[in-house]
N, C-alpha and C positions, 0 to 999 in steps of 0.2 A: 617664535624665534626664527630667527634666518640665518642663510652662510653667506650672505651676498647681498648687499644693500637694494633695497625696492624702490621701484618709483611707485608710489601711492599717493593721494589725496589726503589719505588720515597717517598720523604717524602710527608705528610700528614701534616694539620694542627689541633689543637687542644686548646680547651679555657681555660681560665682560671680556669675555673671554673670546669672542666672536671680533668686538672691538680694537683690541689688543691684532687682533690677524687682519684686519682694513686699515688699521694705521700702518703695517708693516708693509702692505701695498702697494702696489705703482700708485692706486688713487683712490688717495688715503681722503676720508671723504672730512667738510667741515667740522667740526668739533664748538657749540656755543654752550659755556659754562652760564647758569639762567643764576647762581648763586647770589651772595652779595660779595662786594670788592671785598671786607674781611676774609670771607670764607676761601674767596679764591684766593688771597695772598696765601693763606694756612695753608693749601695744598691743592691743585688741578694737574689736570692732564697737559701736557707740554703740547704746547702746540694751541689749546685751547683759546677762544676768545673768552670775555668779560663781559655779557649783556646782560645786569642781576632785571628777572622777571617781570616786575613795577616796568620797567625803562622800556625794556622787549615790549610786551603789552601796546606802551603808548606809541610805539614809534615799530610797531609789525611792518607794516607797508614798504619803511624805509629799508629795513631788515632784509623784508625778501627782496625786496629791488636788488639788493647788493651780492645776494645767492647767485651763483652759478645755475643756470637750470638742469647742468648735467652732473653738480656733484650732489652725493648725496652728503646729511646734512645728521646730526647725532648730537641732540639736545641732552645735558647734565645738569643733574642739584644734587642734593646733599642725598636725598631716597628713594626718588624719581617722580614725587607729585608737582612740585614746581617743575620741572622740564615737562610732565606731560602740559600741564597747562599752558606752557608755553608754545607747547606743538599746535596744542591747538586755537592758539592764537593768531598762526603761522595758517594754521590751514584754513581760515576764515579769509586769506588774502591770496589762496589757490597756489601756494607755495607746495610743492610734489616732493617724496624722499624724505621724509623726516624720518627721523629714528630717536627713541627714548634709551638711554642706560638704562636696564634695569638695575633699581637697587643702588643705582647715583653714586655719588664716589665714596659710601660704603663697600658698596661691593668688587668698586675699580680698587679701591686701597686692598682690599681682602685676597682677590685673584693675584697680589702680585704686580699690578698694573704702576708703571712709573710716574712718580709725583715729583712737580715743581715747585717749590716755597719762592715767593717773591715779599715786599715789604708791601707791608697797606694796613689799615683800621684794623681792628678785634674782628676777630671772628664774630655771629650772632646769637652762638649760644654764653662765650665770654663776655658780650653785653649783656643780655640777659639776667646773666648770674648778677653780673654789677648792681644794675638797675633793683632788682627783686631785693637782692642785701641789702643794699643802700632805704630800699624804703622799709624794712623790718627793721634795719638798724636804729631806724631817726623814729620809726614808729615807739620802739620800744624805748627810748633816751626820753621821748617824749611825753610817753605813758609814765614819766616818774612826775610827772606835773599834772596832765591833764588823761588822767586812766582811761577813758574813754580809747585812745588813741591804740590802747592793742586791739582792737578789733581790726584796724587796720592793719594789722601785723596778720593776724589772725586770716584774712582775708585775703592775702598773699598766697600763705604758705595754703589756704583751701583752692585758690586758682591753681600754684604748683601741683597740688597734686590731682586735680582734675586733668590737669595738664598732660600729666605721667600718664593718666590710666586712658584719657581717650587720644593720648596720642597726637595732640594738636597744642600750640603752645600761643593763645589770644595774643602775649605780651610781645611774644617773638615778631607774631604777623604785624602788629604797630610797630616795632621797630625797622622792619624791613623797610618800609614806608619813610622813614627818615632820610631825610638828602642825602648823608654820607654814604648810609647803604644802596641808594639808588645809582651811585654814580653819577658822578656830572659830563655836562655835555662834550665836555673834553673828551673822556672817555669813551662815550660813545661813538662820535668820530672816529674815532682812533681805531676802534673793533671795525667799524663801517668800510674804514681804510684797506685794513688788512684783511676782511671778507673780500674786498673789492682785490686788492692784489696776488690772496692769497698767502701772504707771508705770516709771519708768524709773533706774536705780540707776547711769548714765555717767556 
């Protein structure tokens, strides 16, 4: 933990609550949401940019190019393993200052911390849900012809709850992966933009 943003090599974490007193700041440092466009329309931190993970990843280089070298810089996702990984995607291009949320905008919603709702796609666990019903549903319609086909149902609901118990969700991670969740290029610009000027894209 820290009271005062680091310049370091590898990223750092930092809380809520710490967060919350550098935005309040003369120099309030970058803010990049690593989510997907659904999640961040649900709810981010005001001020936040839009670069969902997959995007960050391919296009790091361009990312830190756009970074100030003197602000610091405070990576978000949903619990903080997407923004670590994305720090250190950052740090493989000698980008300095990162900082992870801990505990990702569960923990910024928990403290207190102010959220912005904008319009965009589903969130990725309300696709999910979609997806997951949708194939029990057609599995089990379709099980009244050709029975074999609950296994497939069957095979779902044993992923879901593998799912639960280790904590990782296979169907989530492909969906991320999907163009809509990536953000298109428009977008990306557009965050690139406003790293670049600073201004604010909430």
């Amino acid at each position: 933990m820290t009271s005062a943003p680091l310049r370091t090599t590898h990223p750092v974490e930092v809380s809520a609550a710490e967060l919350q007193e550098w935005l309040a700041g003369d120099s309030a440092p970058r803010v990049l949401d690593v989510r997907t466009p659904g999640e961040f329309a649900a709810g981010h931190v005001p001020g936040s940019y839009n670069i969902p993970l997959a995007t960050l990843t391919e296009h790091a280089r361009s990312v830190a190019d756009h970074l100030d070298d003197h602000d610091a810089v405070v990576l978000i996702c949903r619990s903080g393993a997407r923004a670590s990984a994305a720090g250190q995607a950052l740090a493989r291009t000698g980008t300095e200052g990162m900082h992870v949320l801990t505990g990702g905008m569960q923990s910024w919603t928990a403290s207190g911390g102010e959220v912005r709702e904008t319009s965009g796609p589903w969130d990725l666990e309300r696709q999910v849900r979609l997806v997951a019903g949708s194939i029990v549903l057609g599995s089990v319609l379709t099980s009244t012809l050709v029975p074999q086909a609950k296994w497939v149902a069957a095979g779902i609901g044993g992923g879901l709850t593998f799912a639960a118990v280790s904590n990782t969700c296979a169907m989530g991670a492909g969906l991320m992966r999907m163009p809509w969740n990536r953000g298109g290029r428009r977008q990306l610009e557009s965050a690139l933009a406003g790293l670049s000027s600073r201004g604010q894209n909430a």
